[in-house]
C-alpha positions in Angstrom: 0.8 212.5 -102.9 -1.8 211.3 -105.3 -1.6 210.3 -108.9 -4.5 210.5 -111.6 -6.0 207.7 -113.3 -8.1 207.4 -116.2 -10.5 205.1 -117.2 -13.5 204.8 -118.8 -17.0 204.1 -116.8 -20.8 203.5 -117.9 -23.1 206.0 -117.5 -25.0 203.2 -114.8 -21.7 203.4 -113.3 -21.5 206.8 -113.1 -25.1 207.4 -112.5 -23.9 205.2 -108.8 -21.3 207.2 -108.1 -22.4 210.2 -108.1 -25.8 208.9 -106.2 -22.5 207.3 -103.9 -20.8 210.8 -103.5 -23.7 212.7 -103.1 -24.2 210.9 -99.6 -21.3 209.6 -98.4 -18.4 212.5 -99.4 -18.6 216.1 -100.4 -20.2 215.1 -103.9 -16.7 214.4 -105.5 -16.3 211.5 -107.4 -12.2 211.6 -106.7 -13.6 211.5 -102.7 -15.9 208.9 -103.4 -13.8 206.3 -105.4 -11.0 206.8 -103.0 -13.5 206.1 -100.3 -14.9 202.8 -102.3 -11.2 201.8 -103.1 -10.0 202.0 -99.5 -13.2 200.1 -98.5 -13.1 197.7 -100.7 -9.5 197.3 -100.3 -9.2 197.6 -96.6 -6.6 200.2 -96.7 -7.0 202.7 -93.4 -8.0 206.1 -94.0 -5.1 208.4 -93.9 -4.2 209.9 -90.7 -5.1 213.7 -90.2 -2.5 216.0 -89.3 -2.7 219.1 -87.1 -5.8 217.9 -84.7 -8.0 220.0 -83.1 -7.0 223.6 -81.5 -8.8 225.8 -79.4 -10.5 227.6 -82.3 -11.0 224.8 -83.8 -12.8 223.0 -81.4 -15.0 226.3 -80.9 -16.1 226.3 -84.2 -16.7 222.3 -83.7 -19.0 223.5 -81.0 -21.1 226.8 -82.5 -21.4 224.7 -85.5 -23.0 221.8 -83.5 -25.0 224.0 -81.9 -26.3 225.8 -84.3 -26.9 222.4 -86.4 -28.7 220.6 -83.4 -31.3 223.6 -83.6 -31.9 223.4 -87.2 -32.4 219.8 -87.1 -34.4 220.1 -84.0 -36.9 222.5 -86.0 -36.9 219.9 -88.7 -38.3 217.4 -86.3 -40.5 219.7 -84.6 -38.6 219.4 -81.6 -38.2 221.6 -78.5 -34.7 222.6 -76.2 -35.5 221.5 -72.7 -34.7 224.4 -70.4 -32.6 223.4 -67.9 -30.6 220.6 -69.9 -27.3 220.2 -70.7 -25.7 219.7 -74.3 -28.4 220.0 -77.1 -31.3 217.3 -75.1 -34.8 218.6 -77.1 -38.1 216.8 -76.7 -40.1 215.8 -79.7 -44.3 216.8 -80.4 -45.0 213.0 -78.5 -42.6 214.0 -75.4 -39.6 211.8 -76.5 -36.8 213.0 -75.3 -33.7 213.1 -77.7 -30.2 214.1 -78.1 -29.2 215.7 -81.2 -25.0 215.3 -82.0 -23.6 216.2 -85.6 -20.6 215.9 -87.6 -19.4 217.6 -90.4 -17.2 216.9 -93.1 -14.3 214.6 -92.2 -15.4 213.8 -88.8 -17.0 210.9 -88.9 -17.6 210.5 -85.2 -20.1 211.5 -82.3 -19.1 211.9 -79.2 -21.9 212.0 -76.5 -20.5 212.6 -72.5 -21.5 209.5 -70.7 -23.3 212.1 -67.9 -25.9 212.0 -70.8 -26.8 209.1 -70.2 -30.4 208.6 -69.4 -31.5 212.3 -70.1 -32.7 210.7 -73.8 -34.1 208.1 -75.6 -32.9 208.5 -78.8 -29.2 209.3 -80.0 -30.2 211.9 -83.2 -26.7 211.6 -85.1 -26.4 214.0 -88.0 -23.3 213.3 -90.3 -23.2 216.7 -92.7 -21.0 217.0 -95.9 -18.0 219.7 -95.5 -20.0 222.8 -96.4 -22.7 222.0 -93.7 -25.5 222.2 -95.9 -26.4 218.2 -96.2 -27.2 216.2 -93.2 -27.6 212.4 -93.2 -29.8 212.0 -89.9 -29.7 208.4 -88.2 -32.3 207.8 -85.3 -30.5 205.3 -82.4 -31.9 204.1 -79.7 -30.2 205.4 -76.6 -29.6 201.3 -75.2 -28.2 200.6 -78.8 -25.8 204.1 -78.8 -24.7 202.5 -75.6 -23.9 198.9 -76.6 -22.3 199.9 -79.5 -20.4 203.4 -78.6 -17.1 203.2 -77.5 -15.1 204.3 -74.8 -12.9 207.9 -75.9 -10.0 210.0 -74.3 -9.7 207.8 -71.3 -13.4 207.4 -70.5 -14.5 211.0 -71.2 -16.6 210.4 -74.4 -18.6 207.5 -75.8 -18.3 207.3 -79.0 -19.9 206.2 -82.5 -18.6 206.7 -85.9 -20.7 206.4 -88.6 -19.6 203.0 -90.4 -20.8 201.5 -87.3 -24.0 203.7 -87.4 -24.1 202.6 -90.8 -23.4 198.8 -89.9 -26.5 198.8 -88.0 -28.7 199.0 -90.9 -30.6 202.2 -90.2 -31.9 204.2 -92.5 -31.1 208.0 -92.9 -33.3 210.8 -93.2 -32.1 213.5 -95.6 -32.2 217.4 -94.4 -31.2 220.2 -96.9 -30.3 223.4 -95.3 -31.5 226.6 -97.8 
């Protein structure tokens, strides 16, 4: 249930939340005040119903796939043959594994057999369309101190308020 509220805001005010929803939810200023409001208010996100099926989780996968190529082109990066998951090695021979998100999934999950096939943690957070992708660099030791254990040990995992938390600075990739 949701219930509408007006009020009246400054066009500075404005002018930040739209800046807000452009980066943080699918450029609606409902989705972004509810997202400052539960902040700022420390009121959990509201659970998701349903989970993921077995199509679901397939399009989860092409669309990480796919994503993890485009970004890799944007960096100038390479698929190393022979690798599992989407491991890529940059111009300087940096090896780097390239995760993404989309929409409400906030989270990146990374298969601790990974571990030590990268350097860097590339962990793209895309709006709900796909077509806006807020890339953070991690280093691999700082993914690992800060990830969590998942699903009984199968995944570590970061979510991107804690990527966030860590004060690193996004780059910006437009698809079209």
């Amino acid at each position: 249930m949701s219930t509408i509220v007006t009020c009246r805001l400054g066009d500075e005010v404005l002018a930040g939340l739209d800046r807000f929803a452009a980066r943080y939810t699918n450029g609606s200023r409902s989705a972004a005040l509810e997202r400052l409001a539960r902040q700022q208010l420390a009121i959990p996100a509201q659970s998701r119903t349903g989970g993921q099926d077995r199509a679901s989780g397939a399009a989860a996968a092409a669309f990480g796939k796919e994503a993890a190529a485009f970004l890799a082109g944007q960096l100038g990066a390479t698929r190393i043959v022979g690798e599992p998951a989407n491991i890529y090695c940059l111009p300087d021979g940096t090896r780097v594994l390239i995760k993404s998100a989309r929409g409400l999934g906030d989270r990146i999950n990374v298969l601790p057999g990974l571990l030590g096939r990268f350097h860097y943690l590339h962990a793209g957070f895309w709006d709900r369309q796909g077509g806006v992708c807020d890339l953070f660099e991690l280093p691999a030791d700082l993914f690992i101190r800060h990830a969590r254990r998942t699903s009984q040990g199968k995944y570590l995992q970061i979510d991107r308020g804690m990527v966030e938390g860590l004060q690193l600075v996004a780059r910006v990739y437009r698809r079209g």
